[in-house]
C-alpha positions as CSV (number, residue, x, y, z in Angstrom):
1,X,0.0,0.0,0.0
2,X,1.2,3.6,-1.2
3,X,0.5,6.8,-0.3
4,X,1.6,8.2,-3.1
5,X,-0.6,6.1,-5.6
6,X,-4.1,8.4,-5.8
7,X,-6.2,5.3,-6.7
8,X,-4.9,2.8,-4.2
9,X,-6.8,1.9,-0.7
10,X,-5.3,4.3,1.6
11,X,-5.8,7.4,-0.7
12,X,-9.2,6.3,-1.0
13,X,-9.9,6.3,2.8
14,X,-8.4,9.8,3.2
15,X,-10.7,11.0,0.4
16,X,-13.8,9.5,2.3
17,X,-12.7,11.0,5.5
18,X,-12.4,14.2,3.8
19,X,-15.8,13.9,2.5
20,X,-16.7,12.6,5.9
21,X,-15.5,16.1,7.5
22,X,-17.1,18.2,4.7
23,X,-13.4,18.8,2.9
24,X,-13.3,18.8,-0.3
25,X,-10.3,20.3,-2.8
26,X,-12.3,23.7,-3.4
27,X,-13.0,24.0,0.5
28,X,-9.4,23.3,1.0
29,X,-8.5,26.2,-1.3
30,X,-11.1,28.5,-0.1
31,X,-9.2,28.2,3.1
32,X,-5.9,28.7,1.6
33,X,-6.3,31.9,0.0
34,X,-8.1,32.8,2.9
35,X,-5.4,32.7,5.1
36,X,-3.0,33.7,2.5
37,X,-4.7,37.1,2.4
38,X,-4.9,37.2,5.8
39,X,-1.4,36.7,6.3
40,X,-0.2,39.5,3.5
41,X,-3.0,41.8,4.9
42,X,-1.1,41.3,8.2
43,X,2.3,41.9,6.7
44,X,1.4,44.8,4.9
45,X,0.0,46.1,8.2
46,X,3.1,45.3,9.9
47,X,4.6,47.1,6.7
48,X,2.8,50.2,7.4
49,X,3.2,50.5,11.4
50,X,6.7,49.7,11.4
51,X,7.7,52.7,9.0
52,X,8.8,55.3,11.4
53,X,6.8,58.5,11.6
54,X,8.0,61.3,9.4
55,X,10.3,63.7,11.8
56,X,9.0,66.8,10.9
57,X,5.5,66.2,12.1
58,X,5.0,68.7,14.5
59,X,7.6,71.6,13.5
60,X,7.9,74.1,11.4
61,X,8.2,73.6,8.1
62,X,11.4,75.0,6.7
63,X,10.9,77.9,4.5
64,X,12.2,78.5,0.6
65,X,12.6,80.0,-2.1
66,X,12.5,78.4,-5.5
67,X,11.8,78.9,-9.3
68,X,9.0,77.8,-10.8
69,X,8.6,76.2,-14.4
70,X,6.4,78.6,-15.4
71,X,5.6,81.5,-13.4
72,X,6.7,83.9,-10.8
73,X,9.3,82.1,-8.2
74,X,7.6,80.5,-4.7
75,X,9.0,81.5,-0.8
76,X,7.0,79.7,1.5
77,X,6.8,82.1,4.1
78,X,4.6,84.3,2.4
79,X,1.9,81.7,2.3
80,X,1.3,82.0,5.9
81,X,-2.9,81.8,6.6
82,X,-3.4,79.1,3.8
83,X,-3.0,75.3,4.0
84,X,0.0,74.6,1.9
85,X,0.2,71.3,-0.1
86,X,3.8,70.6,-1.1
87,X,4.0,67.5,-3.6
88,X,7.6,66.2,-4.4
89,X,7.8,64.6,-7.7
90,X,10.4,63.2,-10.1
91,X,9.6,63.3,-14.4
92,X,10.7,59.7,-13.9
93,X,8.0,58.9,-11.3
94,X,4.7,57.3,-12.8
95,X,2.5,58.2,-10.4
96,X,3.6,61.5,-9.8
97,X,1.7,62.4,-12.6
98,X,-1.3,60.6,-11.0
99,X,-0.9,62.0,-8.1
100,X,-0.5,65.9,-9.4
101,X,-3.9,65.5,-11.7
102,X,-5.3,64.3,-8.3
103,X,-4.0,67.4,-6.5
104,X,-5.1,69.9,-9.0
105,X,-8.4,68.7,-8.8
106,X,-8.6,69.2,-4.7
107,X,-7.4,72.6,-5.5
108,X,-10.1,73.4,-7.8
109,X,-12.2,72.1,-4.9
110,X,-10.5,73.9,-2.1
111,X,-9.0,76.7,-3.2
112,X,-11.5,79.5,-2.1
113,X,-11.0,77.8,1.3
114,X,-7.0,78.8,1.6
115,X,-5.7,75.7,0.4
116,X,-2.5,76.1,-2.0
117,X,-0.5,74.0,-3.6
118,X,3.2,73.8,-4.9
119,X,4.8,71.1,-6.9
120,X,9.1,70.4,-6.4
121,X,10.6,68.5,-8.6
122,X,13.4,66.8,-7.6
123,X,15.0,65.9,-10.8
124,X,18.9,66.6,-11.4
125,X,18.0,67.9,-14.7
126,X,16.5,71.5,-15.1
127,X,15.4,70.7,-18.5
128,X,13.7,67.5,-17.7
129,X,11.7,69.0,-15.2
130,X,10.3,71.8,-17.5
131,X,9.4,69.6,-19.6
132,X,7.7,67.3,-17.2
133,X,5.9,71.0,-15.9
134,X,5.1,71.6,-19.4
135,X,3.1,68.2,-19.9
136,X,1.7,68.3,-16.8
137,X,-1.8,69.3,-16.7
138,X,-2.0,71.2,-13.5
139,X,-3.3,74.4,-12.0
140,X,-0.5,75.1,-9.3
141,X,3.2,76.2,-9.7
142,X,5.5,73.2,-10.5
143,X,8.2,74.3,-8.9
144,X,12.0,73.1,-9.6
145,X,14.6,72.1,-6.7
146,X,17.8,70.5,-8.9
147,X,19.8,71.1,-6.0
148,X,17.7,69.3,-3.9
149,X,18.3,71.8,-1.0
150,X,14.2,71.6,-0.3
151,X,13.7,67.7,-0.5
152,X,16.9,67.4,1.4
153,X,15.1,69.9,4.2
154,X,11.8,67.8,4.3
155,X,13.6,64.2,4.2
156,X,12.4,63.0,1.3
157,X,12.5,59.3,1.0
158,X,10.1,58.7,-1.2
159,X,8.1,59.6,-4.5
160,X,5.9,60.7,-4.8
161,X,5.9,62.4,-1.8
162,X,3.6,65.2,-0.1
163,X,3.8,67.0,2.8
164,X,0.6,69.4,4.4
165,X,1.6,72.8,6.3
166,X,-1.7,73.9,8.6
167,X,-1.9,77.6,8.5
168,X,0.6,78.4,11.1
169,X,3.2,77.1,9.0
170,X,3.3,73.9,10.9
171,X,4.0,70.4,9.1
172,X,0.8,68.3,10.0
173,X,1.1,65.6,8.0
174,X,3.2,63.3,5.2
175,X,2.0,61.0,3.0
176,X,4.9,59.1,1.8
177,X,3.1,57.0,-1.6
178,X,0.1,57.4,-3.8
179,X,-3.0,55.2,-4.1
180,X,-7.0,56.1,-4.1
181,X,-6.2,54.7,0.1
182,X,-3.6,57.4,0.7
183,X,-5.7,60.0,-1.7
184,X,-8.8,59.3,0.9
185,X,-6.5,59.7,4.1
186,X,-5.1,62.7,2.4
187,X,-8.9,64.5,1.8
188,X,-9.7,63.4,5.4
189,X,-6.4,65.4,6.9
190,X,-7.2,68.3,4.2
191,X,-10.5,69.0,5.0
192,X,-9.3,68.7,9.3
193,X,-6.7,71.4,8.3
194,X,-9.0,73.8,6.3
195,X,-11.5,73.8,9.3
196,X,-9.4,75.1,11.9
């Protein structure tokens, strides 16, 4: 007698206990993936909680000065008594792009509330990043930081990357990668930082 022979007299006892027990191949898979997705759901909330918070939550966000693309150059500062949105994106960053369409549209939304926002580009070439601006369908400044003074200053780590200033010129929160989760965790801090 062989376990490993499907048709022989032991297999055929372990398939009518199965039966027996209400298993069955697709209940046995059912259970698999199952716990399979419970265990990646865990990991990627282990993922998540084990990232360590974003140090300037809580301080002052450091001020600058830079060029835009197009348009008149940006100093923070002088945005004091708005909610600042500042995005940091690369031209070699798929969903940067995403994620600065889905910007413009909160400022279309928000704007008359004191929300503004700022694109930096982070790109070592100038030219790249006007030409990224250029393509970029977007109703804020794209602003451009080849130096990388700025994304240096808020510890960027990631891209896309945003950061939101309250009104007091205070860093309240980052958001560290884009996907329609983040974009509804971003609204929900937005719309807490316009109502104060």
């Amino acid at each position: 007698m062989s376990w490993q022979q499907p048709n022989g007299p032991a297999w055929r006892d372990v398939a009518r206990r199965r039966v027996a027990l209400g298993w069955s191949a697709g209940a046995c898979t059912g259970v698999t993936v199952r716990l399979c997705t419970l265990a990646l759901t865990l990991a990627a909330a282990s993922g998540l909680a084990a990232e360590p918070p974003y140090a300037l939550l809580g301080e002052a966000a450091p001020d600058f000065a830079l060029h835009a693309a197009a348009g008149d150059n940006v100093r923070l500062s002088e945005h004091r008594g708005e909610v600042v949105v500042l995005s940091f994106w690369s031209s070699h960053c798929g969903s940067c792009r995403t994620q600065l369409t889905a910007l413009s549209r909160s400022l279309a939304t928000y704007r008359s509330a004191g929300l503004s926002i700022y694109g930096v580009g982070v790109d070592d070439d100038p030219v790249q990043s006007r030409d990224f601006a250029r393509s970029a369908r977007v109703d804020f400044a794209l602003l451009l930081d080849p130096a990388k003074s700025v994304s240096r200053s808020y510890q960027v780590d990631n891209l896309p990357m945003t950061v939101l200033i309250d009104r007091n010129g205070t860093v309240r929160y980052a958001l560290r990668d884009y996907s329609a989760a983040s974009t509804t965790l971003y609204l929900q801090e937005l719309r807490t930082l316009l109502n104060e």
